[in-house]
PyMOL Python script that loads the backbone (N, CA, C, O; Angstrom):
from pymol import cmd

cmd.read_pdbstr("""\
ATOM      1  N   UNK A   1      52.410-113.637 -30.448  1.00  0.00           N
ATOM      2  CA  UNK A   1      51.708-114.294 -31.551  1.00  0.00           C
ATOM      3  C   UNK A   1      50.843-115.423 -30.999  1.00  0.00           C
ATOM      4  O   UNK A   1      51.177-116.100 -30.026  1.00  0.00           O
ATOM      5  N   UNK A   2      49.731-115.579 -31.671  1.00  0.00           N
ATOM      6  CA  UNK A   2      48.522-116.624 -31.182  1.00  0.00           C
ATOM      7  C   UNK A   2      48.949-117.771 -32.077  1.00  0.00           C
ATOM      8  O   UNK A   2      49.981-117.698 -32.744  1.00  0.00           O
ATOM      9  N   UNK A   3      48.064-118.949 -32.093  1.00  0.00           N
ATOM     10  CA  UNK A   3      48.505-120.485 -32.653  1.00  0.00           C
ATOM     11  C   UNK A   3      48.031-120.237 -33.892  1.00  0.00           C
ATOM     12  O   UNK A   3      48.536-120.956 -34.754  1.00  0.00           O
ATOM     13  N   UNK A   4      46.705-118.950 -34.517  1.00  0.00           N
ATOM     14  CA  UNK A   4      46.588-118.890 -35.641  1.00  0.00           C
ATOM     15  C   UNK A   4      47.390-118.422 -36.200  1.00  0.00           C
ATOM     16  O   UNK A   4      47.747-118.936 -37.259  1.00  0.00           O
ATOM     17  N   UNK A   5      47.972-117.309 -35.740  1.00  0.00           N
ATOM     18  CA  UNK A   5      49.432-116.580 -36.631  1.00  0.00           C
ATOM     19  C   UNK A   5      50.198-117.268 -37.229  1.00  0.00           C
ATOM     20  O   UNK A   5      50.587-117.247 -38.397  1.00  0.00           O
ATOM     21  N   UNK A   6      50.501-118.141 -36.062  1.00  0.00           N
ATOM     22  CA  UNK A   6      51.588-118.941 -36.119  1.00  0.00           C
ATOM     23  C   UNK A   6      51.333-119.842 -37.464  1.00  0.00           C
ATOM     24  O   UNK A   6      52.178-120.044 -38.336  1.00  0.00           O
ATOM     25  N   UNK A   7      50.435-120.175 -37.454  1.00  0.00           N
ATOM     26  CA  UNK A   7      50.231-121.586 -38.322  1.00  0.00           C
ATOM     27  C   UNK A   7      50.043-120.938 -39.920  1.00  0.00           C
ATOM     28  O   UNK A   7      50.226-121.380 -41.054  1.00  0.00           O
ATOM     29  N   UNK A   8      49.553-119.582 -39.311  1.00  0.00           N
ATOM     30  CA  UNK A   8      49.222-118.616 -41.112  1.00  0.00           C
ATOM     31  C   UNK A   8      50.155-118.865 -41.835  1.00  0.00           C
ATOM     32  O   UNK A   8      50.232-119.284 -42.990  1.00  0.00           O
ATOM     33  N   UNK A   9      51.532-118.323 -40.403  1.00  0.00           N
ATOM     34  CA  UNK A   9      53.323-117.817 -40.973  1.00  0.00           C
ATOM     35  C   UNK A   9      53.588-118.929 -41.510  1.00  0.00           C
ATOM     36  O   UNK A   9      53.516-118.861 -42.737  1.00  0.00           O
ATOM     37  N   UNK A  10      53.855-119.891 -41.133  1.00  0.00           N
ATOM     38  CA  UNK A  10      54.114-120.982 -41.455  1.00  0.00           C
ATOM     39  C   UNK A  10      53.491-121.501 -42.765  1.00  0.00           C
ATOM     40  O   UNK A  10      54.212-121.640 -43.753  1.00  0.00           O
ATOM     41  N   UNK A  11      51.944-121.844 -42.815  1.00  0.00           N
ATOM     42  CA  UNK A  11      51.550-122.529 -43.881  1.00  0.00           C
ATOM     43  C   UNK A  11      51.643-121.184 -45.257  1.00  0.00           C
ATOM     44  O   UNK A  11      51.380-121.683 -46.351  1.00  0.00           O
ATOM     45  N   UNK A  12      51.921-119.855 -45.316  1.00  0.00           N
ATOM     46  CA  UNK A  12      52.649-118.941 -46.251  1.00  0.00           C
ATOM     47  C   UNK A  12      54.084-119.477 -45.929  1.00  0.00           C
ATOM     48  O   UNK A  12      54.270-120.103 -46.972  1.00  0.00           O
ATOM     49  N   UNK A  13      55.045-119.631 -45.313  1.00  0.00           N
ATOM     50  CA  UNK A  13      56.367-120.155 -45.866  1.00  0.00           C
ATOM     51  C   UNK A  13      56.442-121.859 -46.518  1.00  0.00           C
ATOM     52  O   UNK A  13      57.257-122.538 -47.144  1.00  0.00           O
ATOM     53  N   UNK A  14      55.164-122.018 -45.979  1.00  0.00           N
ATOM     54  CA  UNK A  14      55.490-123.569 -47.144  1.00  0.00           C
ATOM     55  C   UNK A  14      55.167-123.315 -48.158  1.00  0.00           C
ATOM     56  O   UNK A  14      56.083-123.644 -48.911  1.00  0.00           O
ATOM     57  N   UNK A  15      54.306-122.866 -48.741  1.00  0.00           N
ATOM     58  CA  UNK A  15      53.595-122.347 -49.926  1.00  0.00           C
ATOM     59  C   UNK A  15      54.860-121.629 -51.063  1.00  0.00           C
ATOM     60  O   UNK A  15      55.013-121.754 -52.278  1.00  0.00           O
ATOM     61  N   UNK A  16      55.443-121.037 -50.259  1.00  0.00           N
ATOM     62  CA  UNK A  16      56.470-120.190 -50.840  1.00  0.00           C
ATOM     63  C   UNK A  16      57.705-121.087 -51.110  1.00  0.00           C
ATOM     64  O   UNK A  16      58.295-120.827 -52.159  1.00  0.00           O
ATOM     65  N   UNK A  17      58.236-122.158 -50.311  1.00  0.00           N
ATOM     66  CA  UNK A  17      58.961-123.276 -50.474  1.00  0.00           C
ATOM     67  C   UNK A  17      58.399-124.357 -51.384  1.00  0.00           C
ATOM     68  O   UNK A  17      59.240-124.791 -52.171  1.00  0.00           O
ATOM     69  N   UNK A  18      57.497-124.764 -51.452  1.00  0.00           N
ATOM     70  CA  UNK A  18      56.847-125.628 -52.550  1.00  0.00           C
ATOM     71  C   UNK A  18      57.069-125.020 -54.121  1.00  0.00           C
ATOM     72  O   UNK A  18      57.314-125.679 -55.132  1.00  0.00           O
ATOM     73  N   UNK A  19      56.945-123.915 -54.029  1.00  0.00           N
ATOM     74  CA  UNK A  19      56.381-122.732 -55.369  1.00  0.00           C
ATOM     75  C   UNK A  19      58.849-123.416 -55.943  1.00  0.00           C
ATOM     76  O   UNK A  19      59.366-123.953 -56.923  1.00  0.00           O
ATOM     77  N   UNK A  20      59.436-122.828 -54.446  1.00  0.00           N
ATOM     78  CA  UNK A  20      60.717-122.612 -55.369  1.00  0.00           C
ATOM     79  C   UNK A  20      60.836-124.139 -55.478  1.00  0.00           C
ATOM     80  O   UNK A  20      61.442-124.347 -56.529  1.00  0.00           O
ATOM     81  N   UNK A  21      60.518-125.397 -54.834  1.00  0.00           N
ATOM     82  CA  UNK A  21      60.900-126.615 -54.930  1.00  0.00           C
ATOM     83  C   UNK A  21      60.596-126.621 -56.307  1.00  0.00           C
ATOM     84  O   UNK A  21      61.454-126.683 -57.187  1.00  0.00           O
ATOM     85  N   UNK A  22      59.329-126.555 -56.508  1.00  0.00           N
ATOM     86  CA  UNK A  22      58.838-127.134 -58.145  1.00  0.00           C
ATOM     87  C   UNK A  22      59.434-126.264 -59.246  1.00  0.00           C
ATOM     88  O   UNK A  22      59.260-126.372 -60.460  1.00  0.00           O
ATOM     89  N   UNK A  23      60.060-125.515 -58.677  1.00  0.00           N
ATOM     90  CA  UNK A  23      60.789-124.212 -59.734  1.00  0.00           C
ATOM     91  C   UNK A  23      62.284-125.070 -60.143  1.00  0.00           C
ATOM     92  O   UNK A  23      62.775-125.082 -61.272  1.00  0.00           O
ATOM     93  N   UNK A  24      62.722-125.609 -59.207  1.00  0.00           N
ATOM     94  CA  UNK A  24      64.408-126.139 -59.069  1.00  0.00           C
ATOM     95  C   UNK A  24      63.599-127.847 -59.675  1.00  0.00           C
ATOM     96  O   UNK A  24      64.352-128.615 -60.274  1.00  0.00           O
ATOM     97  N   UNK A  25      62.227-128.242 -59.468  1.00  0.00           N
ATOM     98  CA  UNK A  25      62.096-129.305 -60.101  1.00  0.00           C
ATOM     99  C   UNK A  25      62.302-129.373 -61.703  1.00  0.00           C
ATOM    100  O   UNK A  25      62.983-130.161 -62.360  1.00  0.00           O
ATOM    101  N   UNK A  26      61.462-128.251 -62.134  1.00  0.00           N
ATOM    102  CA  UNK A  26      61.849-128.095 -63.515  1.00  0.00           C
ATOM    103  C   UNK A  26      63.271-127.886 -63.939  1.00  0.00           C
ATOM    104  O   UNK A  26      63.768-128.531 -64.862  1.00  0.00           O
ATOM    105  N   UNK A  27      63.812-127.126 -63.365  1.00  0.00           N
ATOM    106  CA  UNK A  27      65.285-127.061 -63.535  1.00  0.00           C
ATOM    107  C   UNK A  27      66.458-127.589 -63.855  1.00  0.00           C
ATOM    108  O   UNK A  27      67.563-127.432 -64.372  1.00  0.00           O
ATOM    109  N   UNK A  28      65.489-128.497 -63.149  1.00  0.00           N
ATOM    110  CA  UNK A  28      66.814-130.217 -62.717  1.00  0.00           C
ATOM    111  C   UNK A  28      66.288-130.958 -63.949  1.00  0.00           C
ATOM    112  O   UNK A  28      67.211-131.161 -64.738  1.00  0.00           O
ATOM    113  N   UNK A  29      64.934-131.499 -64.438  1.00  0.00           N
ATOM    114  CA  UNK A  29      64.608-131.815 -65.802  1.00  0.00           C
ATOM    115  C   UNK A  29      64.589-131.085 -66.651  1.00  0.00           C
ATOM    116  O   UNK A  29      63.776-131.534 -67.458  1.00  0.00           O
ATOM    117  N   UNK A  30      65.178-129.776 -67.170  1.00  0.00           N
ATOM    118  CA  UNK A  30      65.757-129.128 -68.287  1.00  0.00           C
ATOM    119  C   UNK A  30      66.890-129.796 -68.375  1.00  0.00           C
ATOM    120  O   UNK A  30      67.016-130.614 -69.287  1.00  0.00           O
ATOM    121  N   UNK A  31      67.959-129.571 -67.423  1.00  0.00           N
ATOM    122  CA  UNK A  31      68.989-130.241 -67.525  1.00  0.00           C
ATOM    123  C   UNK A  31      69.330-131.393 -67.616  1.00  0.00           C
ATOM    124  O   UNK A  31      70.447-131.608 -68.086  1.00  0.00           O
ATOM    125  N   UNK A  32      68.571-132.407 -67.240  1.00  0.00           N
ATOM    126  CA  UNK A  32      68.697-133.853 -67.555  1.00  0.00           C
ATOM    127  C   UNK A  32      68.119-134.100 -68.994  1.00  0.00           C
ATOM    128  O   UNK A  32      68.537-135.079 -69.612  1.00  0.00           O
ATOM    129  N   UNK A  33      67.281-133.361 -69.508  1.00  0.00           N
ATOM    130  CA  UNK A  33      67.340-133.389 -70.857  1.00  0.00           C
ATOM    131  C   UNK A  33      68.262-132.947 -71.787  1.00  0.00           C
ATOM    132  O   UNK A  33      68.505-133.602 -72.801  1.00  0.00           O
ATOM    133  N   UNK A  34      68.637-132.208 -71.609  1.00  0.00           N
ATOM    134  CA  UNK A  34      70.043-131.356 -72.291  1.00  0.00           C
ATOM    135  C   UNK A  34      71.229-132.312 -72.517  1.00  0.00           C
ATOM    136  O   UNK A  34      71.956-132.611 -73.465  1.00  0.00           O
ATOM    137  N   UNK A  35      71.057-132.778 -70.772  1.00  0.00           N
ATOM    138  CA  UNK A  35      72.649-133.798 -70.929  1.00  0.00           C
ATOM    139  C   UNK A  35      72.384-135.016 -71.645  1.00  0.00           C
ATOM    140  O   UNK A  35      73.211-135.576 -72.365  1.00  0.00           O
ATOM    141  N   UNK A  36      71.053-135.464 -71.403  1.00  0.00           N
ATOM    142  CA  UNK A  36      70.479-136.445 -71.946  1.00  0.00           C
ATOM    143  C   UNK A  36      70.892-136.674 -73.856  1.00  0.00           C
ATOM    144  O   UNK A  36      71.541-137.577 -74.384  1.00  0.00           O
ATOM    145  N   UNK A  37      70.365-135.740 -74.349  1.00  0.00           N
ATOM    146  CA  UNK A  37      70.701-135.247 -75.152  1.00  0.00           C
ATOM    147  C   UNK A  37      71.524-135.155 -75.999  1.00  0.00           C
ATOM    148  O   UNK A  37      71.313-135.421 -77.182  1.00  0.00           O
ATOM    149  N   UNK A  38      72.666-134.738 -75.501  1.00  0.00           N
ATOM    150  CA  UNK A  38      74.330-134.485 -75.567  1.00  0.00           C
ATOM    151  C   UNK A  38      74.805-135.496 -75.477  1.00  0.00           C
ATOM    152  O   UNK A  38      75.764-135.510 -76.250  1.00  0.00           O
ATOM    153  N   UNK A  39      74.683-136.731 -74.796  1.00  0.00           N
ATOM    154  CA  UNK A  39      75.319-137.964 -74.673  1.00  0.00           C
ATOM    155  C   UNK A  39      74.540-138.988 -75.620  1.00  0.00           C
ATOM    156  O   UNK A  39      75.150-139.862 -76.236  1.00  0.00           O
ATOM    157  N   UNK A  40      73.203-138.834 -75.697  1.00  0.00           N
ATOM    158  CA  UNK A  40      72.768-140.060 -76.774  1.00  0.00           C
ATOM    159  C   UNK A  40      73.628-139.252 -78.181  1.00  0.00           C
ATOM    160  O   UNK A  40      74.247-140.068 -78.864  1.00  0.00           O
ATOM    161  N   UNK A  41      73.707-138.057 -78.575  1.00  0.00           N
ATOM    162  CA  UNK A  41      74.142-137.745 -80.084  1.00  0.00           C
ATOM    163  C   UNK A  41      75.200-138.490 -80.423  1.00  0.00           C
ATOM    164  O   UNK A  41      75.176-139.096 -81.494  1.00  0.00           O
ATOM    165  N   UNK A  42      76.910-138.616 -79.103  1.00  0.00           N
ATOM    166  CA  UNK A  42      77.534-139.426 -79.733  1.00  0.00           C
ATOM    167  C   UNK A  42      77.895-140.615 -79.323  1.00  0.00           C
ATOM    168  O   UNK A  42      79.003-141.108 -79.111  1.00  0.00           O
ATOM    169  N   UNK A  43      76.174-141.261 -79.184  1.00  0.00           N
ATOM    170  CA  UNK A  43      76.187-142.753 -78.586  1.00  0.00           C
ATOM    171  C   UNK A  43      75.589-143.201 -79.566  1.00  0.00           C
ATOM    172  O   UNK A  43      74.557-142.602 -79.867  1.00  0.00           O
ATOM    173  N   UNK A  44      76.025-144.475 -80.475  1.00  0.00           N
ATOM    174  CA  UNK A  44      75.329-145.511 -81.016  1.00  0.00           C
ATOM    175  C   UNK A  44      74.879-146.653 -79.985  1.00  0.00           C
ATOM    176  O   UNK A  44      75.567-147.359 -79.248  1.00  0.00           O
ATOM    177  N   UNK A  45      73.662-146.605 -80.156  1.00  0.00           N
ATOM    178  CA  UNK A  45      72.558-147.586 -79.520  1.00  0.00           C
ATOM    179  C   UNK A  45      72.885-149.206 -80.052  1.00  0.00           C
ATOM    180  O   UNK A  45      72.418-149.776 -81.038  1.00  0.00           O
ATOM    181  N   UNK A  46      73.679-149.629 -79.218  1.00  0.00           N
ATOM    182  CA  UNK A  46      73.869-151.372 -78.982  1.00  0.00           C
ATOM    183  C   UNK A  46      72.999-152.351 -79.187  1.00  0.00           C
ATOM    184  O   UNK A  46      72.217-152.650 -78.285  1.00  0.00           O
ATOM    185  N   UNK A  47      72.987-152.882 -80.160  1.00  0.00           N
ATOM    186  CA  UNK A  47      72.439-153.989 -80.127  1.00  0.00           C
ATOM    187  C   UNK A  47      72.793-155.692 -80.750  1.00  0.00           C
ATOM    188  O   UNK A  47      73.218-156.138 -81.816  1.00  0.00           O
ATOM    189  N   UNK A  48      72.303-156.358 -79.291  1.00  0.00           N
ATOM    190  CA  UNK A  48      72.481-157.022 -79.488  1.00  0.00           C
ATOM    191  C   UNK A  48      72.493-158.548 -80.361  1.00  0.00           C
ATOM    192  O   UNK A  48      71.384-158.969 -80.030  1.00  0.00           O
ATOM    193  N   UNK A  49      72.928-159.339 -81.033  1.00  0.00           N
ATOM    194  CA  UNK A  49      72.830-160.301 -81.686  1.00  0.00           C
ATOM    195  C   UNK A  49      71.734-161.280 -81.573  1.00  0.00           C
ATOM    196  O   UNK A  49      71.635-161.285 -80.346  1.00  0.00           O
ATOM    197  N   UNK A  50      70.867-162.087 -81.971  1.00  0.00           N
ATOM    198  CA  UNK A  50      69.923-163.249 -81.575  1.00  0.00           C
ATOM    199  C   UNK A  50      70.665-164.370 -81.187  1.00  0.00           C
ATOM    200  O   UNK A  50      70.210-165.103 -80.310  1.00  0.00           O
ATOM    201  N   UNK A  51      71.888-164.641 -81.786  1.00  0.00           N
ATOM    202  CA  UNK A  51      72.782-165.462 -81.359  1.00  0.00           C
ATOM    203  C   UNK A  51      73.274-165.386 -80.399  1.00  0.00           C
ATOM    204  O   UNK A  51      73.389-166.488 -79.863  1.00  0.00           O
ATOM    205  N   UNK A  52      73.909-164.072 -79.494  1.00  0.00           N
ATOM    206  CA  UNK A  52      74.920-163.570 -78.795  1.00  0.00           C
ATOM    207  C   UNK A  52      73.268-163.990 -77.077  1.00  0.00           C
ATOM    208  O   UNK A  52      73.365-164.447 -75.938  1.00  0.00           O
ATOM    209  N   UNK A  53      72.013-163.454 -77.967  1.00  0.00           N
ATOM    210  CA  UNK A  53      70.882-163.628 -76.857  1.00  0.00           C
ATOM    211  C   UNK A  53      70.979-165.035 -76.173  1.00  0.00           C
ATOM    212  O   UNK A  53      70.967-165.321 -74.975  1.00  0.00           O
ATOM    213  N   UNK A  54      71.098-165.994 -77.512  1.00  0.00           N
ATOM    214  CA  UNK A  54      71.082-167.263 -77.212  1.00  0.00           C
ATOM    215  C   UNK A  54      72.093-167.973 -76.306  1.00  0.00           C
ATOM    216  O   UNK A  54      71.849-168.706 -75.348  1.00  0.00           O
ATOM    217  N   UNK A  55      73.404-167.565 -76.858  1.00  0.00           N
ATOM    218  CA  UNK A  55      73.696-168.092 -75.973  1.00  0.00           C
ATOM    219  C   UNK A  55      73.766-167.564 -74.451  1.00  0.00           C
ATOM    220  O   UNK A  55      73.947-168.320 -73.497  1.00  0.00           O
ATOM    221  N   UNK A  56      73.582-166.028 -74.338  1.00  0.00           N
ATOM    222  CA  UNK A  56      73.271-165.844 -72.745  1.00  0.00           C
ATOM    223  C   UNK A  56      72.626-166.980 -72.025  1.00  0.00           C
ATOM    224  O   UNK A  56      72.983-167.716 -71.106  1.00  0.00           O
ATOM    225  N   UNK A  57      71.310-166.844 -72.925  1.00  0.00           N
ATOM    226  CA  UNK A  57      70.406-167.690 -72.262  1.00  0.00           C
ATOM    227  C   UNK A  57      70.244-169.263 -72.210  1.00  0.00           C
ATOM    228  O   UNK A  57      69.356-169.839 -71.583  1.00  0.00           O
ATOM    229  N   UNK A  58      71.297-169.916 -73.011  1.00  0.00           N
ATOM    230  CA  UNK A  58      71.588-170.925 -72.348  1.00  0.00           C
ATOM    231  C   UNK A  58      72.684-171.271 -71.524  1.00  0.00           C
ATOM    232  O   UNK A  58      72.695-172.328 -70.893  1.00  0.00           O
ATOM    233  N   UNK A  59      73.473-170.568 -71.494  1.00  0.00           N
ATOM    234  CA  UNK A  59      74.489-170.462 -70.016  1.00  0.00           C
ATOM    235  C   UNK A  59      73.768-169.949 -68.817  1.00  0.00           C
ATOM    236  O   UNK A  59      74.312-170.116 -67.725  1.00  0.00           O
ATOM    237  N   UNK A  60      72.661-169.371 -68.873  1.00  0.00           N
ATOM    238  CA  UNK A  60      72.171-168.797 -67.763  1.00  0.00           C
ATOM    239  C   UNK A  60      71.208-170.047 -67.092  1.00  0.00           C
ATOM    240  O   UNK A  60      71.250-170.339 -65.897  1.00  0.00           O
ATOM    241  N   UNK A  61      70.429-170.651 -67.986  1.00  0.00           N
ATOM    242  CA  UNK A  61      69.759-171.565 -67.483  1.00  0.00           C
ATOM    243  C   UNK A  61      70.625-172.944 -67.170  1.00  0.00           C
ATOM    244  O   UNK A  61      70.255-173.738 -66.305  1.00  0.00           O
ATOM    245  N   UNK A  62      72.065-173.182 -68.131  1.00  0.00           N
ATOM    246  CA  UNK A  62      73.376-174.052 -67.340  1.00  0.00           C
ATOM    247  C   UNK A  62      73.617-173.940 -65.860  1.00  0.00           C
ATOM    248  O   UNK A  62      73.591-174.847 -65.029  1.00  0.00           O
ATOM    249  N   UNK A  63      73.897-172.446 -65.655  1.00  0.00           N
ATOM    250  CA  UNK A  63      73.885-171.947 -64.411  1.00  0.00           C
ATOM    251  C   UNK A  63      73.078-172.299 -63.361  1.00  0.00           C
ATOM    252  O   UNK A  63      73.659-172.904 -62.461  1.00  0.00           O
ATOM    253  N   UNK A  64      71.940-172.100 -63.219  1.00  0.00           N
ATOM    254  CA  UNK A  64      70.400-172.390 -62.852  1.00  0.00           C
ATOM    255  C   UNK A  64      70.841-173.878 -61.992  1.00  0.00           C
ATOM    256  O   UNK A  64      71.136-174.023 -60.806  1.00  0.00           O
ATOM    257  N   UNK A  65      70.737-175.043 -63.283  1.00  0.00           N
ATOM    258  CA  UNK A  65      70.117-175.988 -63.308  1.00  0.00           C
ATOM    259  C   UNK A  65      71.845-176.672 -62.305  1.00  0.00           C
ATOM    260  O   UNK A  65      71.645-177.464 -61.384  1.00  0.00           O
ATOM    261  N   UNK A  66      73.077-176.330 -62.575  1.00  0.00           N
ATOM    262  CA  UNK A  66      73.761-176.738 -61.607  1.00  0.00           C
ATOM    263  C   UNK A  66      73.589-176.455 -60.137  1.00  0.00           C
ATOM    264  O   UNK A  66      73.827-177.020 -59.069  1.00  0.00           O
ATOM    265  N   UNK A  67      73.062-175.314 -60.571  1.00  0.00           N
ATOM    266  CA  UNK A  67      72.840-174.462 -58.746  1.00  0.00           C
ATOM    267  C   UNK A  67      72.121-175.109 -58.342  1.00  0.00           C
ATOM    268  O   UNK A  67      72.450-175.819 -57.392  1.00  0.00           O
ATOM    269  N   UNK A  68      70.868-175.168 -58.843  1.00  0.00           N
ATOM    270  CA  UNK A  68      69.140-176.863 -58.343  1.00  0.00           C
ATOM    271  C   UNK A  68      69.471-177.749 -58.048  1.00  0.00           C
ATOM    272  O   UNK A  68      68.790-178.334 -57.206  1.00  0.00           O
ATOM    273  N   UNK A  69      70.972-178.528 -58.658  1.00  0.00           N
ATOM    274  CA  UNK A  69      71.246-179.702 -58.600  1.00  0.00           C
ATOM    275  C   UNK A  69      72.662-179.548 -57.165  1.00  0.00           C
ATOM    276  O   UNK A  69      72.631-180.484 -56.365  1.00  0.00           O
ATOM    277  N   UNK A  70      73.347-178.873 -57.004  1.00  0.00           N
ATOM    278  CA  UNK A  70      73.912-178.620 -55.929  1.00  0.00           C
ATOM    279  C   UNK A  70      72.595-178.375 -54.581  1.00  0.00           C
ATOM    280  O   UNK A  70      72.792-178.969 -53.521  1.00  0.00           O
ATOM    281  N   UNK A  71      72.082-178.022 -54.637  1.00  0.00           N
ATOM    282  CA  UNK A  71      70.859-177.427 -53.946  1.00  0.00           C
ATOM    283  C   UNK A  71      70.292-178.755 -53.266  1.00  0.00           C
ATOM    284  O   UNK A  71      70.384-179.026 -52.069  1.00  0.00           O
ATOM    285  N   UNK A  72      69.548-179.713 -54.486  1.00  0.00           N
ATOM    286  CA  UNK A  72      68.926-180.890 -53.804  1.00  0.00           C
ATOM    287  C   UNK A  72      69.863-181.944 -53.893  1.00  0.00           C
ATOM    288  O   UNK A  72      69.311-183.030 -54.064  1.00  0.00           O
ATOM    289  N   UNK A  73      71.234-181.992 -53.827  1.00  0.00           N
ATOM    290  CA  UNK A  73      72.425-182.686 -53.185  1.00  0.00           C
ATOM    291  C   UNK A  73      72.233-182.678 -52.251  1.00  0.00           C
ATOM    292  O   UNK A  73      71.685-183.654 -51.739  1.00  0.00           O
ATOM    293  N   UNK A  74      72.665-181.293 -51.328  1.00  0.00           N
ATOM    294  CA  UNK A  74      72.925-181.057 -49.864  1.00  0.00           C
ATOM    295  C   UNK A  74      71.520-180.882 -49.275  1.00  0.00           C
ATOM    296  O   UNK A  74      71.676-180.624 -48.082  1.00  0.00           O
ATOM    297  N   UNK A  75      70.337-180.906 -49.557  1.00  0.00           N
ATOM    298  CA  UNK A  75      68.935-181.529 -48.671  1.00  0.00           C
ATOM    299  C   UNK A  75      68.569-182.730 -48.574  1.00  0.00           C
ATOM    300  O   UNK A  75      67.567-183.019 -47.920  1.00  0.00           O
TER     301      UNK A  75
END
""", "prot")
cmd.dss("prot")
cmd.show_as("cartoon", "prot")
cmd.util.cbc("prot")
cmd.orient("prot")
């Protein structure tokens, strides 16, 4: 076999590997929709409080502002 053969054989077996990749791509997103699917039906969607937000977010910035203040202690 010459370097063109070679490269024919070859660039026909990628061609043919690409074709089943994108075949098993769809595949795999059928099924992630399906399961997808199946698990939101007996999931109620969480949500959270404005209150419950609030106070995250002021313990988070509590957090913060001790850490800054430990921080420019020890510099």
């Amino acid at each position: 076999m010459n370097t063109n053969q070679i490269l024919s054989t070859l660039r026909k077996q990628k061609k043919k590997i690409d074709g089943e990749r994108e075949r098993l791509h769809h595949a795999i997103v059928a099924f992630e929709k399906l399961a997808g699917k199946a698990i939101e039906a007996g999931k109620k969607k969480y949500r959270m409080s404005r209150s419950a937000k609030k106070n995250i977010a002021a313990g988070q910035k509590k957090r913060w502002a001790k850490f800054r203040a430990n921080k420019d202690a020890k510099a």
